[in-house]
C-alpha positions as CSV (number, residue, x, y, z in Angstrom):
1,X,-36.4,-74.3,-39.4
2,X,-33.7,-71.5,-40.3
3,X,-35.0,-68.0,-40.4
4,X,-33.7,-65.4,-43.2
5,X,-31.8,-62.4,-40.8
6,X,-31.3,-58.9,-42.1
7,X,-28.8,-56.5,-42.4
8,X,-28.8,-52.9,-42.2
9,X,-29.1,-52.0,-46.2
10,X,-31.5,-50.2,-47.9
11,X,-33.1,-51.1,-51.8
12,X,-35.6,-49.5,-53.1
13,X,-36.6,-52.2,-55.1
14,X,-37.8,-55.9,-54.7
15,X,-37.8,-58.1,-58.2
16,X,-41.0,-58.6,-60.1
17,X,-42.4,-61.8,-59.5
18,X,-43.8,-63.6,-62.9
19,X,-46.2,-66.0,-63.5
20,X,-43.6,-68.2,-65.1
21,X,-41.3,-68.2,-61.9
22,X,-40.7,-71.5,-60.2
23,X,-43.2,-72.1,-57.2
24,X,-40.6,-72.4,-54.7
25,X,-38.9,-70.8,-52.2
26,X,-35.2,-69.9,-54.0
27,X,-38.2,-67.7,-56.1
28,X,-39.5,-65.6,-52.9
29,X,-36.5,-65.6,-50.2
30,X,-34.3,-63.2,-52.1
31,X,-37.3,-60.5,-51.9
32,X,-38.5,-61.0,-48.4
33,X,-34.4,-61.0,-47.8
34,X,-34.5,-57.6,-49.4
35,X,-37.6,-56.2,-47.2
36,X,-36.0,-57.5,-44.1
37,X,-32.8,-55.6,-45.4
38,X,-34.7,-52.3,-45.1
39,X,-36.7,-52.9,-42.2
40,X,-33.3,-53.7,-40.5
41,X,-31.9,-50.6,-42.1
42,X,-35.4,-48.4,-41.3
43,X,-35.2,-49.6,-37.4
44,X,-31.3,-48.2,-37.2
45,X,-31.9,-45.4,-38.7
46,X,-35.4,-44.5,-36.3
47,X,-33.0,-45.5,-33.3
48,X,-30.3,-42.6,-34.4
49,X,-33.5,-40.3,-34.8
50,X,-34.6,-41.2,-31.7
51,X,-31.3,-40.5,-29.7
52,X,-30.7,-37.2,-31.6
53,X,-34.2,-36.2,-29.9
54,X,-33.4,-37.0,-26.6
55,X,-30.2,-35.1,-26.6
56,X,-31.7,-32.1,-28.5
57,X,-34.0,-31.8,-25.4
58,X,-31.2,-31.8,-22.9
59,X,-33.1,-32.9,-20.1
60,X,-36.7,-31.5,-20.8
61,X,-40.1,-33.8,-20.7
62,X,-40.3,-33.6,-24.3
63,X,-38.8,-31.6,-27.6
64,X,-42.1,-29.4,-27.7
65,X,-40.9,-28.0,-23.8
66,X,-37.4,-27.5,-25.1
67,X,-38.6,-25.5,-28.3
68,X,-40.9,-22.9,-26.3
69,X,-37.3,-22.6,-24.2
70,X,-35.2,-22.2,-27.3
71,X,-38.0,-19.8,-28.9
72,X,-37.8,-17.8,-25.7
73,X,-33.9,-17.4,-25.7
74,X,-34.0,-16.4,-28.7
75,X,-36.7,-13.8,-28.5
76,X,-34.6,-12.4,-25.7
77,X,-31.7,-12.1,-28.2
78,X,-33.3,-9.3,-30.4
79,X,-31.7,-6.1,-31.1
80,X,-34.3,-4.4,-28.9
81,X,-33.5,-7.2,-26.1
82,X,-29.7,-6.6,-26.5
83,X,-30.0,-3.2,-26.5
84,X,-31.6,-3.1,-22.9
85,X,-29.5,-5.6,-21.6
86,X,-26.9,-3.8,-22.6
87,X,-27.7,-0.4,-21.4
88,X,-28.6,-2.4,-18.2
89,X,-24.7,-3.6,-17.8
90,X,-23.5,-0.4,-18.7
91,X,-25.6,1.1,-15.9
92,X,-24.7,-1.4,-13.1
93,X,-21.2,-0.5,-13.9
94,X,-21.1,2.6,-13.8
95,X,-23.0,2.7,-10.7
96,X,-20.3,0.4,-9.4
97,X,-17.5,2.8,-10.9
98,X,-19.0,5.3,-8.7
99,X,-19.1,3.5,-5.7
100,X,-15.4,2.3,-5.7
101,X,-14.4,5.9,-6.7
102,X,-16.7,7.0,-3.6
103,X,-15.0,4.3,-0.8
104,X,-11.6,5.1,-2.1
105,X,-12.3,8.6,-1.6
106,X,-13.6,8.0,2.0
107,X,-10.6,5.7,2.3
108,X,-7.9,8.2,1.0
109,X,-9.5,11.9,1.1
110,X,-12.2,12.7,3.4
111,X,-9.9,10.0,6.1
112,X,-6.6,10.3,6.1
113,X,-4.5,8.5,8.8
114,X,-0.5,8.0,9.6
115,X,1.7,7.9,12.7
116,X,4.5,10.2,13.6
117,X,7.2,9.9,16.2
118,X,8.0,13.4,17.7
119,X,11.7,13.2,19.5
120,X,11.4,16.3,22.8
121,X,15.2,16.9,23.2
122,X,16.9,19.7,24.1
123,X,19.4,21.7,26.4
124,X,18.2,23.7,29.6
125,X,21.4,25.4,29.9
126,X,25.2,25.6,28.8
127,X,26.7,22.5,26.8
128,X,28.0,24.7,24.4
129,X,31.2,23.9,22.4
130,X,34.2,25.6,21.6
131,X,37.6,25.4,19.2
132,X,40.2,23.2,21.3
133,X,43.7,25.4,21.8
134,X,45.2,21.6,23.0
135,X,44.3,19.6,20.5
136,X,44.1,20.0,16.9
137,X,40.6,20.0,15.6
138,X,38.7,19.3,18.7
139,X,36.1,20.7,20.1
140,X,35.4,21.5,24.0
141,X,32.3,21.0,26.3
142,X,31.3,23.3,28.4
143,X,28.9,22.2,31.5
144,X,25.8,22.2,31.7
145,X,21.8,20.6,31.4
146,X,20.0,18.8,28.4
147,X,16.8,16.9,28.7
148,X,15.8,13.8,26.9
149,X,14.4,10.5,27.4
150,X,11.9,12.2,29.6
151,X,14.6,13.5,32.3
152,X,17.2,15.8,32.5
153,X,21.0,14.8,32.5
154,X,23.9,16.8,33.6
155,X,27.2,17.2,31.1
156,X,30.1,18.0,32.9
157,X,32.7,20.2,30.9
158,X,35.2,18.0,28.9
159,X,38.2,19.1,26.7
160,X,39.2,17.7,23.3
161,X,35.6,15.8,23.2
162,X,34.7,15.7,19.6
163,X,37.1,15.1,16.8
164,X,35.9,17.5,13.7
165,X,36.7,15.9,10.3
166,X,39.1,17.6,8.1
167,X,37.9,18.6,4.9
168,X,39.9,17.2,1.3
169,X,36.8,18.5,-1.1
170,X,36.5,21.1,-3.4
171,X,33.8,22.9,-1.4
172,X,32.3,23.5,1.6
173,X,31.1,20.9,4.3
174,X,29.1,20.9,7.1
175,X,28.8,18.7,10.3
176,X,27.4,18.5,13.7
177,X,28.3,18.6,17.4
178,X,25.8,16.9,19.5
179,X,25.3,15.1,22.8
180,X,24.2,11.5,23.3
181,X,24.4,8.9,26.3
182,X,26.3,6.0,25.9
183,X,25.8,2.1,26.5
184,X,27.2,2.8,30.0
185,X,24.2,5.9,30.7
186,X,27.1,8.5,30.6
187,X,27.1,12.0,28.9
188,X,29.3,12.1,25.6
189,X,30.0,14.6,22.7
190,X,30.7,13.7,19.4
191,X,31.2,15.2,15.8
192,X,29.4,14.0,12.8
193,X,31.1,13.1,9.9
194,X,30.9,15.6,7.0
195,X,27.7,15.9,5.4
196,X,25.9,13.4,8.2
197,X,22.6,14.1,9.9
198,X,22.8,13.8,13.8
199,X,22.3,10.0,15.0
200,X,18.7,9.4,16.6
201,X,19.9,9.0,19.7
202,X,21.8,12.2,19.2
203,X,20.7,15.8,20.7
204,X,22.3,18.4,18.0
205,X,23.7,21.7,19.6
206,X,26.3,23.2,17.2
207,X,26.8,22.9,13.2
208,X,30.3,23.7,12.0
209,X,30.9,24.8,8.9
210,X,34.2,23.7,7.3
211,X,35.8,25.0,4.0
212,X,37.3,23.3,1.2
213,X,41.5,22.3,2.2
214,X,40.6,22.2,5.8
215,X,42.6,20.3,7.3
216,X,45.1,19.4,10.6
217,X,48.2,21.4,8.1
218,X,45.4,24.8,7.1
219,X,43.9,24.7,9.5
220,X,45.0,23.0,13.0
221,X,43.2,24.5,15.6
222,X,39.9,25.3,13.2
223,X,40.9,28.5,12.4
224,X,39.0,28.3,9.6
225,X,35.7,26.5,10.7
226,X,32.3,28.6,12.1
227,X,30.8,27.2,14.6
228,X,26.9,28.2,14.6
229,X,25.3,27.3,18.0
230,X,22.0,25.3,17.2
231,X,21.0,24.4,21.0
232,X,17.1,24.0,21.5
233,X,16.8,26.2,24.7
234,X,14.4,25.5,27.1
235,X,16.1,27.1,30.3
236,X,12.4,26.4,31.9
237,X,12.0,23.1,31.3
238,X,9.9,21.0,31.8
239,X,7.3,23.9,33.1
240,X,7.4,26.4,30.2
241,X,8.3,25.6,26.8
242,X,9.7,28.3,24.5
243,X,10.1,26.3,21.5
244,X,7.7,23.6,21.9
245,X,9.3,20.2,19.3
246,X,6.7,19.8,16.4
247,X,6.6,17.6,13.4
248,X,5.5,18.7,10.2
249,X,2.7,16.5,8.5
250,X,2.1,16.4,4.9
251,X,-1.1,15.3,3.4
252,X,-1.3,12.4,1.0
253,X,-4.0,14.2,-0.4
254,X,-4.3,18.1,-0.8
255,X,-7.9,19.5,0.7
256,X,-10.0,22.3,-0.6
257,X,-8.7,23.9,2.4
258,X,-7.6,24.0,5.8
259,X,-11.2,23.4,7.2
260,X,-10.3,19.8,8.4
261,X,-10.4,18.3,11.7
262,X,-7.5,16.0,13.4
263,X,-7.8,13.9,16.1
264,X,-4.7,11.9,17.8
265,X,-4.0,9.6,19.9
266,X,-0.9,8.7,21.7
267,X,0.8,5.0,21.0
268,X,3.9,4.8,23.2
269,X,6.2,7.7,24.6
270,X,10.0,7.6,27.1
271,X,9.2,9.3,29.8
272,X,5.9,9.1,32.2
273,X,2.5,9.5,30.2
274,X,1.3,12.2,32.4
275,X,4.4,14.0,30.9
276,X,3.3,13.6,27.2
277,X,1.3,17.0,28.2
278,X,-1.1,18.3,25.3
279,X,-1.2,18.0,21.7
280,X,-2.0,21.1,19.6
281,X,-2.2,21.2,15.7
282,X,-1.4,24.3,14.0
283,X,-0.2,26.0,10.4
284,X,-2.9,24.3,9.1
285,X,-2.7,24.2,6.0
286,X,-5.0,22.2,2.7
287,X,-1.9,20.5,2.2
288,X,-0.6,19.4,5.6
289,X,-0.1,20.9,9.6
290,X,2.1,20.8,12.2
291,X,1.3,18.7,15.8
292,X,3.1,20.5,18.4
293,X,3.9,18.2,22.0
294,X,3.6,20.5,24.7
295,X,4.7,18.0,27.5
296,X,8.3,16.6,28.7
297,X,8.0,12.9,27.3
298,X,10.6,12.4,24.7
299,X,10.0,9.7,21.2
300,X,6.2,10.5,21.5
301,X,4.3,7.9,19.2
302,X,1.2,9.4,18.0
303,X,-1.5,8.1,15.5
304,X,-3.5,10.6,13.9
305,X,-6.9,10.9,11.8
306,X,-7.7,13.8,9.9
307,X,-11.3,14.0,8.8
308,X,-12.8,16.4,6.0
309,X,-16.5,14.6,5.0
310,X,-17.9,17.3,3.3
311,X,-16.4,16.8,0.2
């Protein structure tokens, strides 16, 4: 026996049936056909209904538990709500603000740390220089001690040492005699070029000034060049220091005022450590100080702290 199917379309109607109408089935199929049209229709559209619920209750036990969820949301969303939440952020960062403004303070104020490298070279006695009358623009050594490296060396005298650079500008120059040991650990003296600092390795002991139009034709001999002695003397070395080397350390942050402490602490050094000797800050100042070496050691590596925590 064949069964009447259904299809998913709705009618809201179904035909009268009259009392004239055939008694047979071509009279009733096309209504029942029309109701099982609409329950087919009625059952997809439940189903749709049904799966729209489930999702709308994204995982709760039923749509009444995620409506008291939703209603509580949004309770939280009212302008009172938002207003404390708000104020609530606002509070949390500014509490944070003050904390990061507070470490980096600690960090960068109240401690402030570096390393320095303080070079202890000098002359205990003689090695000055003088004009050459042998050679044109030399310069002459005359015997005599320097420490560095944490000893003392001895210079012998030596004529037409140091070559001093003739001068083709339109003003005046300056450049510098100094002492140094070579690759082979003997004493040698040596002119900078004009306008050069002294090499690293170098021990400074004269600057020369040279004028404009110096040169081996003006001025031969350095008849016109001064020659300004610049020796650090220590003639008691390494026992008593009369000018003691120093490096000048700026702050990277200016203090209230000098009321800071510094500690140090010694990395490396030439020379024996006992010689490194003692460590004394002065010219304090809010905006730096100096850290004097009162020992013989020579490229003295020191790491320093400065601490001012009441600020």
């Amino acid at each position: 026996m064949a069964n009447l199917t259904g299809s998913a379309s709705y009618q809201g109607y179904v035909r009268r049936l009259e009392t004239t109408d055939p008694k047979h089935p071509d009279t009733w199929n096309p209504n029942y056909q029309t109701l099982i049209n609409n329950d087919v229709y009625l059952k997809q559209e439940q189903n749709a209904v049904k799966s729209e619920i489930v999702a709308a209750r994204e995982g709760e036990t039923s749509l009444d538990v995620r409506l008291d969820g939703m209603q509580s949301s949004i309770e939280g969303l009212d302008p009172d709500m938002q207003n404390m939440v708000i104020t609530s952020i606002m509070a949390a960062l500014d509490a944070a603000g003050l904390a990061n403004r507070e470490l980096e303070r600690w960090k960068n104020v109240r401690i402030q740390e570096g390393e320095i490298t303080i070079l202890n070279r000098g002359v205990v006695s003689g090695c000055t220089v003088s004009k050459s009358t042998t050679a044109t623009r030399n310069l002459n050594l005359a015997a005599g001690k320097f420490f560095a490296h944490g000893r003392t060396y001895s210079a012998d005298a030596m004529d037409n040492t140091a070559n001093v650079p003739s001068n083709e500008g339109a003003a005046a120059e300056t450049c510098y005699a100094y002492l140094y040991i070579d690759g082979s650990g003997n004493v040698q003296c040596n002119c900078t070029a004009l306008g050069e600092a002294v090499p690293d390795d170098g021990i400074e002991i004269a600057s020369l000034n040279v004028p404009a139009g110096s040169d081996e034709t003006t001025a031969p001999y350095l008849e016109d060049v001064t020659i300004t002695d610049t020796r650090r003397l220590e003639p008691q070395w390494p026992n008593v220091f009369q000018n003691p080397a120093y490096e000048y350390i700026a702050l990277g942050y200016i203090l209230p005022d000098a009321e800071y402490a510094v500690h140090h602490e010694i990395v490396s050094c030439e020379g024996g450590r006992e010689q490194v000797g003692d460590l004394l800050t002065q010219d304090r100042l809010k905006n730096g100080f100096k850290l004097y070496l009162a020992g013989a050691a020579d490229a003295v590596q020191i790491r320093y702290t400065v601490r001012r925590t009441d600020i």
